[in-house]
FIMITOR-890468 format. One record per residue (C-alpha): x, y, z; residue in one letter. Coordinates in steps of 0.25 Angstrom, whole numbers, plus 5000, padded with zeros to 4 digits. Layout:
<nodes>
XYZa/...
</nodes>
This chain:
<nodes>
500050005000x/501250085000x/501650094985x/502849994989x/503149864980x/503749734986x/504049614978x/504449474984x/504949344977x/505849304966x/506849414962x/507849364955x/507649474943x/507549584955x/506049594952x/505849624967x/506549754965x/507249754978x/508449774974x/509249634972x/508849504966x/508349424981x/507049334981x/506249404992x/505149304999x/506049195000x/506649215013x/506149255027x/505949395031x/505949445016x/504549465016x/503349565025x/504449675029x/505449655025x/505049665009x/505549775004x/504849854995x/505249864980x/506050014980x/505350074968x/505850204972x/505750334982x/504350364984x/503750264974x/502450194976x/502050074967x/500650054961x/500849924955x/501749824952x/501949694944x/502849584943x/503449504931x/504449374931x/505549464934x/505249594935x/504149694940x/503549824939x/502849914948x/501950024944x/502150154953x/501550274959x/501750374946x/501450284935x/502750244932x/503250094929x/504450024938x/505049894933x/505949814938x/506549654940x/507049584925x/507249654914x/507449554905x/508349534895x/508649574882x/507949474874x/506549474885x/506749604894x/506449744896x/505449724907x/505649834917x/505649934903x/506949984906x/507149994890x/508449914891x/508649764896x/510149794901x/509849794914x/509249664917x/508649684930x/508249814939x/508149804954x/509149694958x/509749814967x/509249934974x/509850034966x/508949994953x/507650004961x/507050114969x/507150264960x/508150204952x/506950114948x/506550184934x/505150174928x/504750124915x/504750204905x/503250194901x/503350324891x/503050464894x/501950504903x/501550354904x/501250294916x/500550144923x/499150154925x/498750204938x/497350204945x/497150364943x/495650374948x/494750464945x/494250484960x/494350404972x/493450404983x/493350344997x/492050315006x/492050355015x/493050455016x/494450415022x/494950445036x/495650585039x/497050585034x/496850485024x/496650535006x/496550444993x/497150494981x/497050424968x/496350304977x/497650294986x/497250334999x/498450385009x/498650485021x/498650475035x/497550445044x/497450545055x/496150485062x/495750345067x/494550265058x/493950125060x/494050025050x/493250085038x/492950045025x/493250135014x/492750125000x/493650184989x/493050224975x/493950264963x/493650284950x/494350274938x/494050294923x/492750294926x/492550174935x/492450174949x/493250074957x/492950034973x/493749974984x/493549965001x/494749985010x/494650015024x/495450095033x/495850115048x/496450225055x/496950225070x/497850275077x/499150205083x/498850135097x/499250175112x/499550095120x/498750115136x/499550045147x/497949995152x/496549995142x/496050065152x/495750085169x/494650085178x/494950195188x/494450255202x/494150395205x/495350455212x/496150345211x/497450365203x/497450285190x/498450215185x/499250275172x/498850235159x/500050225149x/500150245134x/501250175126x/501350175110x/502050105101x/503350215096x/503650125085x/502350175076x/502550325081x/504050305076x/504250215065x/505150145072x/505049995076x/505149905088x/506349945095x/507149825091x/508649855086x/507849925075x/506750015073x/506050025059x/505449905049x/506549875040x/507749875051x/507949755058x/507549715073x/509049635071x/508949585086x/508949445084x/510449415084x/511549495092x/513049495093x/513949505106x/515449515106x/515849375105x/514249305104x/512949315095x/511549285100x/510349265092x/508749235093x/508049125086x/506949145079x/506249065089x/506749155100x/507849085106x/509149165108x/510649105108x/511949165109x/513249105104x/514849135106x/515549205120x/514849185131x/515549275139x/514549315152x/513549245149x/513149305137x/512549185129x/511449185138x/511549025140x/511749025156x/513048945153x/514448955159x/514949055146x/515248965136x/515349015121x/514748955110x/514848955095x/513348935091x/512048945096x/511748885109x/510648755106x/509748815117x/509348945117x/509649055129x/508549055141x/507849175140x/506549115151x/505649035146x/504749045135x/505549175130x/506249215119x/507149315111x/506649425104x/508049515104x/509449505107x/510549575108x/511949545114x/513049655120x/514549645120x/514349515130x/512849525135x/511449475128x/510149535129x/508649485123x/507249525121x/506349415125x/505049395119x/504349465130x/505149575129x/506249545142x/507549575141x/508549505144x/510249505144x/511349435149x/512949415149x/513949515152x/513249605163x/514549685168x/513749805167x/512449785168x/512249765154x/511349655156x/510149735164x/509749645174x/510049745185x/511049635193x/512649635196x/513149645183x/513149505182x/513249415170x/512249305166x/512549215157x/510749195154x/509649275154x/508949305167x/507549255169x/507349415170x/507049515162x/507849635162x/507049745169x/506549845159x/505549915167x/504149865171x/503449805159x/504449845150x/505149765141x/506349755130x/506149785115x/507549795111x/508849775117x/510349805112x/511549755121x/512749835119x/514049825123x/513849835140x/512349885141x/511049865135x/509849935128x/508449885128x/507149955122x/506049925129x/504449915126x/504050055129x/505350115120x/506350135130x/507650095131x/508650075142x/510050035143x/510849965153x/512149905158x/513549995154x/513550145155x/514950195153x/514450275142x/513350305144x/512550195135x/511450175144x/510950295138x/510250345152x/510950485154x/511550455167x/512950485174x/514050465168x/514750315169x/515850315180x/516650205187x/516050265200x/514750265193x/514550165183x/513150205176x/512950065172x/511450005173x/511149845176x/509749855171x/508949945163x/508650075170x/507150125175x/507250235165x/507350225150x/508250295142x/507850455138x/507650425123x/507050565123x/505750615125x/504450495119x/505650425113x/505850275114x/506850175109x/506650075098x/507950015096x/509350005103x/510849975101x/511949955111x/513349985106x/514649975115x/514450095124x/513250185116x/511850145114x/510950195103x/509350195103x/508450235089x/507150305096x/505750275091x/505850405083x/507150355075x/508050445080x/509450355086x/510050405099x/511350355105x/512150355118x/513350305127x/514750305121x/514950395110x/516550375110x/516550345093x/515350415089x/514250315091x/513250405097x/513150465083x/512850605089x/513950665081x/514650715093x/516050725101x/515950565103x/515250595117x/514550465127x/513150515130x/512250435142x/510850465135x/510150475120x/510450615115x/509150695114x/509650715099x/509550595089x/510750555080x/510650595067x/510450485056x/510150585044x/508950665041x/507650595045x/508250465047x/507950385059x/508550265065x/508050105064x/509050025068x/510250055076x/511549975080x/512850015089x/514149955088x/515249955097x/515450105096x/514650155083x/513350165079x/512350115067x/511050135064x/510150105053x/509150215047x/507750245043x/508050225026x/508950105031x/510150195031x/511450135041x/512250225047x/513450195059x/514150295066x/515250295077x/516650215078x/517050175064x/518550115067x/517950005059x/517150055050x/516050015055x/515250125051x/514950085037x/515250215032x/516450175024x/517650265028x/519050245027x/519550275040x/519250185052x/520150205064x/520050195079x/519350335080x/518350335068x/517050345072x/515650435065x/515050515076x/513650525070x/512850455060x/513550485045x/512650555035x/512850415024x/512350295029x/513050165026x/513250115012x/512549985013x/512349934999x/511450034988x/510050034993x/510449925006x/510049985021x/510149915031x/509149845040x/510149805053x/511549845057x/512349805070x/513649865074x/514849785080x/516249825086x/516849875074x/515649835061x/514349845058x/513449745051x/511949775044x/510849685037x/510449775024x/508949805020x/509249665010x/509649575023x/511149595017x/512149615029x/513449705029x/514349735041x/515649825039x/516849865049x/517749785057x/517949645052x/519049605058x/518349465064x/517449445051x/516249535056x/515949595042x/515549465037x/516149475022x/517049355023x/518349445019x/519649415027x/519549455042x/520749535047x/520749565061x/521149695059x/519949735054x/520549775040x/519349695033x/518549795040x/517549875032x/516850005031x/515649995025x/514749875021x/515149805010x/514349784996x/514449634999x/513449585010x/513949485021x/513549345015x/512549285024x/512249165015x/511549155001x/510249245002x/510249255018x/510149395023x/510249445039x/509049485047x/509849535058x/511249545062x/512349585076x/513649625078x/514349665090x/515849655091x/516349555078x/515449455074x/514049495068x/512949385066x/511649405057x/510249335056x/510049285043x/508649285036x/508449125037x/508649135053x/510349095052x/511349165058x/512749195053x/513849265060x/515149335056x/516449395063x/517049345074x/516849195081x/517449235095x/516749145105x/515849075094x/514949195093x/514649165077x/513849055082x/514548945069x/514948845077x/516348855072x/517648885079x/517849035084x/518249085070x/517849235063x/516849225050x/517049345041x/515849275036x/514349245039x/514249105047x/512949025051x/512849015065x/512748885070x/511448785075x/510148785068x/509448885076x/508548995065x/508649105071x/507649255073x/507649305060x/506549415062x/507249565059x/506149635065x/505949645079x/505249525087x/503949555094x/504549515107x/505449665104x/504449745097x/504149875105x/504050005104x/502950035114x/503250165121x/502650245131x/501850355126x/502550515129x/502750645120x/501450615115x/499950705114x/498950625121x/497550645123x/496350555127x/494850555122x/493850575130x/494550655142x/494950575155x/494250565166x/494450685177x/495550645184x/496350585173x/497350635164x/498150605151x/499650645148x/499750725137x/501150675133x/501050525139x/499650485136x/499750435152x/498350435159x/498250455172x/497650525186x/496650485197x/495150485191x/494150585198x/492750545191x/492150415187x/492050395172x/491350275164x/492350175157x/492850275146x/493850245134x/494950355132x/495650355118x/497150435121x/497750475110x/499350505108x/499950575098x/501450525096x/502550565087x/501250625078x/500550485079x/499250465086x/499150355095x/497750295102x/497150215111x/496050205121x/495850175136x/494650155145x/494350195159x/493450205170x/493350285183x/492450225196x/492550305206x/492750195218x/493650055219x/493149915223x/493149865235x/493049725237x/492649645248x/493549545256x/492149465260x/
</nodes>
């Protein structure tokens, strides 16, 4: 209904137009989503569109013709009407399609039939907001209406053509903490709350690592310094290689291994994983009902469970405490703290403080006052006023946030840049009130730190890293690469991924940076002086295979596979393939490729052991979705007024006060404006003016 083309199937003759020669509906997670729209260029809508063997041809919004696929040959050809046969085929890549897409020449002020009516009608007449031109009907509804039937007449040479559509209108839906109360005069009733879901008042998504449609949740599979763990598709999560404090989560006696365990890690009984991510030498998870839960290394707190900084080498039978009611929609371990988005949009941080990473404003670090915090704080970190979080990375010493508004905020250690605020490389202890400047009227979607730098995917599918860059891991292609090069702010070009490729995932490690492209290709580029780039050149540990921008070649993940996910941390990176396999690359220290094999590097892709399918989902899991937040900054009112006694907050939505006079059980609709988008719901109550007693006889 948008104009937009989508083809699926055999494409061989690039009769898909999408820009190579892949069959498309074949393969798992190709399909709903995920199927890209045919680029027929900027601002073009089709009205038609027909298929041949090998070709096809789509009929568009100002008459003109667009062909491509097969063109034939010289003895049976000429399809698309180009007037030549020499180029055999258009749209086997992205630079064909799109504007550069020409139209067929049909001859001078000739153009495809289109239904040009002579009048077109509806009855009744349409909701407010709403118009039809030329029998399209567009606009915005700007009132609510039931489900009515509209009948649409059009005529056209003469003849008159009908058709029935019906139509809705409503407005998005608040959230009440009850339905409704019964009360007693003067006696204080209890708060009623308001929550709204930020995601439709923003754009943005769940509050995984990313935040839009196309940009992946990539949360199934993570990365430690020396070990890898990853979710099954059926929920069971197991760790492989050092076990080092515990890490692996198998309650054992710290004994590496180099595959997957047979039994999965004890997570209480009945739950399962929905996200994980791994620290420098700790692991936290999202269960299925929301709780969170880390162990390993816990020397400073890092793990949240408000103890002695003691390591476990399990996960406790209890939650991490979030807050009452509250639980975890995203989580990112970093080096020696950790992040967590909850439910209601906020985000809190615990465990090191040395530079001020936890984000919550306070002293300075000090050996006589170590600001370090073993369990998540009572207060949520000041995002800035009505604004939530909904995603979060961890890096070495900084942490950055992308707020439900798109803009990215970052803090903590800001020794090579990483805080992308263009400043004197200046540690801050809490989210800048400014937002970090990704270009005009871009906004972030995905965001990912690495040890010291920053990356962070855009709005148009734009990447762009900034901060320490000794390896070039920045992506930006430069020639110089020492000790102290770094970027201080996002640059004004993103990164040269391949004509027409974005990307949809990226993960920063020690001294590289991977990505899976918008085509399930993957890239990384910068140090490679244990194999981590994947491209199976010669490994120098020197780091003088190193690169400074992706290649043109993708990393060969097997005949037709592609990645849905992808982590790196210090020098081995690990991807989720489409078909559920995992392959790693880099370093084998400790077993952490998972192959089974003898401790030895790969410069190249290799399966990980066992026959365990594992999550292959790149959207968030429903056990992590979110985006609930409590409603503030908002104009609220209510219809009809409140009771004498009773108030509503003009900003919160919050009902309150102590009822003075009886009322019949009424039904109130409260109304919030957010962000310039109207949000409704309705609650009941009834005022008595006496309790019940009851009687003990």
């Amino acid at each position: 209904d948008n104009g937009s083309v989508k083809c699926w199937g055999q494409n061989h003759h690039a009769q898909l137009g999408i820009g190579n020669t892949l069959d498309i509906g074949d393969g798992p997670n190709e399909m709903g989503d995920n199927l890209a729209p045919t680029n027929l260029g900027t601002g073009v809508k089709a009205l038609a569109v027909g298929g041949g063997y090998s070709h096809a041809c789509a009929i568009i919004d100002n008459g003109s013709l667009k062909c491509w696929g097969s063109n034939g040959n010289t003895n049976f050809g000429g399809w698309l009407g180009r007037g030549s046969v020499a180029q055999a085929k258009i749209g086997d890549t992205a630079a064909e399609m799109g504007d550069n897409l020409p139209v067929v020449d049909l001859g001078t002020g000739v153009s495809m039939a289109m239904s040009s009516f002579t009048s077109c009608t509806s009855s009744p007449n349409l909701p407010p907001g709403l118009s039809m031109n030329n029998c399209t009907i567009s606009g915005t509804p700007t009132s609510p209406s039931t489900n009515k039937t509209y009948t649409i007449s059009a005529v056209l040479n003469g003849v008159t053509y009908q058709a029935s559509i019906y139509l809705s209108a409503s407005y998005l839906e608040l959230t009440p903490s009850i339905e409704g109360a019964d009360l007693i005069i003067d006696d204080a009733m209890t708060n009623i709350t308001f929550q709204y879901d930020s995601s439709a008042a923003s754009g943005s998504g769940s509050g995984s690592s990313s935040s839009s449609s196309f940009a992946y949740a990539n949360n199934k599979v993570s990365t430690g310094v020396d070990y890898t763990c990853a979710i099954a598709d059926n929920g069971d999560l197991k760790c492989w290689g050092s076990d080092a404090n515990g890490k692996l989560g198998d309650g054992g006696s710290d004994t590496n291994t180099n595959t997957p365990p047979s039994t999965a890690i004890d997570l209480d009984t009945g739950r399962t994983a929905v996200a994980v991510d791994v620290g420098s030498h700790h692991t936290c998870a999202i269960l299925d009902n929301g709780d969170l839960k880390c162990w390993g290394w816990d020397a400073y707190g890092q793990l949240g469970d408000g103890g002695s900084n003691t390591n476990t080498n399990a996960p406790s039978s209890t939650a991490i405490d979030l807050g009452t009611g509250r639980t975890a929609v995203a989580v990112s371990a970093g080096a020696f703290h950790t992040c967590a988005i909850l439910d209601n949009g906020d985000l809190k941080c615990w465990g090191r403080d040395l530079n001020g990473q936890l984000g919550d404003g306070g002293p300075a670090w000090t050996l006589n006052n170590p600001t370090d915090l073993n369990a998540p704080s009572s207060t949520a970190i000041d995002l800035g006023t009505g604004r939530t979080a909904v995603a979060v990375a961890a890096g070495f010493a900084h942490t950055c946030a992308i707020l439900d508004n798109g803009d990215l905020q970052c803090w903590g250690a800001d020794n090579h840049g990483q805080l992308g605020d263009g400043g004197s490389n200046t540690n801050t202890n809490a989210p800048s009130s400014t937002a970090i400047n990704l270009g005009t009227g871009r906004t972030a979607v995905a965001v990912s730190t690495g040890d010291h730098f920053t990356c962070v995917i855009l709005d148009n599918g734009d990447l762009k890293c900034w901060g320490r860059d000794h390896n070039g891991q920045l992506g930006d292609g430069g020639t110089t690469h020492g000790q102290f090069t770094q970027l201080p702010q996002p640059p004004t070009t993103p990164i040269d991924l391949g004509s027409g490729r974005t990307a949809v995932a990226v993960t920063g490690g020690s001294g590289h940076t991977c990505a899976i492209l918008d085509n399930g290709e993957a890239k990384c580029w910068g140090m490679d002086s244990e194999g981590q780039l994947g491209d199976g050149g010669i490994v120098v540990q020197d780091g003088s295979t190193s690169t400074s921008e992706p290649s043109s070649t993708a990393i060969d993940l097997g005949t037709g596979r592609t990645a849905v996910a992808i982590s790196t941390e210090n020098s081995h990176v690990c991807a989720i393939l489409d078909n559920g396999e995992i392959k790693c690359w880099g370093s084998d220290d400790d077993g952490a490729l998972g192959d089974g094999a003898p401790n030895t590097n790969q410069p190249s892709p290799v399966a990980v052991s066992g026959s365990n399918i594992w999550d292959s989902s790149t959207t968030a899991s429903s056990g992590s979705s979110g985006g609930m937040t409590n409603v503030t900054g908002a104009t609220c009112g209510i219809s009809p007024a409140l009771p004498s006694g009773l108030n509503i907050d003009s900003n919160t939505c919050t009902i309150s006060g102590t009822p003075t006079v009886e009322s019949v059980n009424q039904t109130y609709t409260v109304t919030a404006i957010i962000n310039s988008i109207t949000f409704q719901t309705t609650v009941w109550m009834s005022i008595i003016p006496f309790g019940t007693i009851t009687s003990t006889v």
